[in-house]
N, C-alpha and C positions, 0 to 999 in steps of 0.2 A: 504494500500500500504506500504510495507518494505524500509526502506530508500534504500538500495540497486538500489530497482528499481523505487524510486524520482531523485538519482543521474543518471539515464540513465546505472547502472552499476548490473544490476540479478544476482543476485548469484543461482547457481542449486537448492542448496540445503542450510539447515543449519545441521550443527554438532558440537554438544556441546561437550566441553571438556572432559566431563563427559565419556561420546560417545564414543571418539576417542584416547584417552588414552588405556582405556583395550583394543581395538581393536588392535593398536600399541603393546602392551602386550604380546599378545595372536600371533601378526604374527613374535617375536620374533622364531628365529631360534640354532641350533646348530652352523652351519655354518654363523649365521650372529643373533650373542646373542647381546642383548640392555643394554647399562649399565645408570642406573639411578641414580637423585639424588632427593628428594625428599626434597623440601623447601616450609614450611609454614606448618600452621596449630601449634595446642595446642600443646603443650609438652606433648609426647609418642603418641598421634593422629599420627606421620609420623612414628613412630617403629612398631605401631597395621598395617598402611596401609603395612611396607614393609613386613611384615611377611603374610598377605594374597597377597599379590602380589608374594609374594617366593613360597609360597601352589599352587598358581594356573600354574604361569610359569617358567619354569624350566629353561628358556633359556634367562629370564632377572636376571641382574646381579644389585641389589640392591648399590651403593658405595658409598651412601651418605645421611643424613637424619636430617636434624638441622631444627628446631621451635623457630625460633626469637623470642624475646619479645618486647612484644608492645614497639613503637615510634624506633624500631631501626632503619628504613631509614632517622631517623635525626643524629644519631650516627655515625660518621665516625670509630669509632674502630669497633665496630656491626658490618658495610658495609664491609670492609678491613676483617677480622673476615669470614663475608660468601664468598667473592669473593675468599680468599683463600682458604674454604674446598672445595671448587665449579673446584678449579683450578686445585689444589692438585687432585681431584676425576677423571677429565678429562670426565664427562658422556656424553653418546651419545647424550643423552636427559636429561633437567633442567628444573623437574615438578615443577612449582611454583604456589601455593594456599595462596593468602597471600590477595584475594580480590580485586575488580575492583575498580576504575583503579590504584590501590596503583600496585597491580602487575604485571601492562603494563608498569607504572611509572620506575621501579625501575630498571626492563627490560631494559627499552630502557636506563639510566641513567649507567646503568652499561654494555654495551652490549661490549663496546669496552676490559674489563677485564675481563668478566664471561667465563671460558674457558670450554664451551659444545659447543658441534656441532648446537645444538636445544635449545631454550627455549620455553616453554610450558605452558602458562597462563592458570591453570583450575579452577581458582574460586574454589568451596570447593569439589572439586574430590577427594581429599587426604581423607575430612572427609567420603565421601561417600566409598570410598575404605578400610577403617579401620570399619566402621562400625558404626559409632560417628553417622553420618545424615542417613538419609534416603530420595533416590532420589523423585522425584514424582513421582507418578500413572504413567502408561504409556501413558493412554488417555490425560493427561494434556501436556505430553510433546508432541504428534503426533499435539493437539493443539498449541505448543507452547507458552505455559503457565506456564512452569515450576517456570519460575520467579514468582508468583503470590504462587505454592506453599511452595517455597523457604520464603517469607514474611510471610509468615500464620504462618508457621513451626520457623521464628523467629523475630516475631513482634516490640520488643524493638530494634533491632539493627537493622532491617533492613527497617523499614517503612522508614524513615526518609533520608536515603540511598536513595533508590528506588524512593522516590518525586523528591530528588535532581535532581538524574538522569531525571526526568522527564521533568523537567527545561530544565535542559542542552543541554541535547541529541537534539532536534528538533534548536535548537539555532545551535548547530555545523554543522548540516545537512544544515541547511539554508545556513550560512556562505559557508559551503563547493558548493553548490548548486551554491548560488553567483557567486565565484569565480571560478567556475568548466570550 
């Protein structure tokens, strides 16, 4: 059973960021072009993704692309630093790949100054869209297992990660459950 539907609350379907990102991409128009700004990921991992993102759609408007370095959401200069290129760019949509839930965190922690219409939590879509990762098999994901090949594919950084969550997650569900 999916927490969705412990909470009394289904969701239709699920869609990975991953997903719904190129989809968004791709229904980019002439008359109604997407301007993007592209946050997280390695240094030049978000220059590789916007230059295939520019190959493929002709009608998104790439105008933004910074890869922070480690610990900058404790930096107020760093912060101030992104929220100004972020502002300055004005994008439709503020893809940010920077990791769960650091980049729900930061989201919600700056939401009143980040000035896009969207922000965009995709977990490592940037690296998948430059070419850096490699998503999962398709079967894994139709499984819903993606997560599972996501750990395989990077064991040191993410086992440890993924327990934690494992912890937590049912502990929030509950709580929320509780209280619901």
């Amino acid at each position: 059973m999916t927490a969705s539907r412990f909470l009394g609350k289904p969701l239709p379907e699920t869609v990975p960021g991953s997903d719904l990102f190129p989809l968004l991409t791709k229904s980019a128009t002439s008359e109604q072009a997407l301007r993007v700004f592209l946050l997280g990921a390695a240094d030049g991992v978000g220059d590789r993704a916007a230059a295939n993102i520019r190959s493929r759609c002709e009608h998104v408007d790439i105008v933004g692309v910074y890869s922070p370095s480690l610990g900058f959401e404790k930096d107020d200069g760093k912060n101030e630093r992104i929220i100004s290129l972020v502002s300055e760019a004005q994008p439709d949509l503020l893809v940010v790949g920077l990791g769960a839930p650091k980049q729900e965190v930061y989201v919600h922690t700056h939401r009143d100054r980040l000035r896009a219409k969207v922000a965009f939590c995709v977990g490592a879509t940037i690296d998948f869209l430059a070419g850096e990762k490699a998503r999962a098999p398709r079967w894994m994901r139709r499984m819903r297992v993606e997560w599972l090949h996501r750990m395989m594919s990077e064991p040191k950084r993410l086992v440890k990660r993924y327990a934690r969550d494992a912890f937590v997650f049912p502990q929030l569900v509950w709580r929320e459950w509780r209280n619901g």
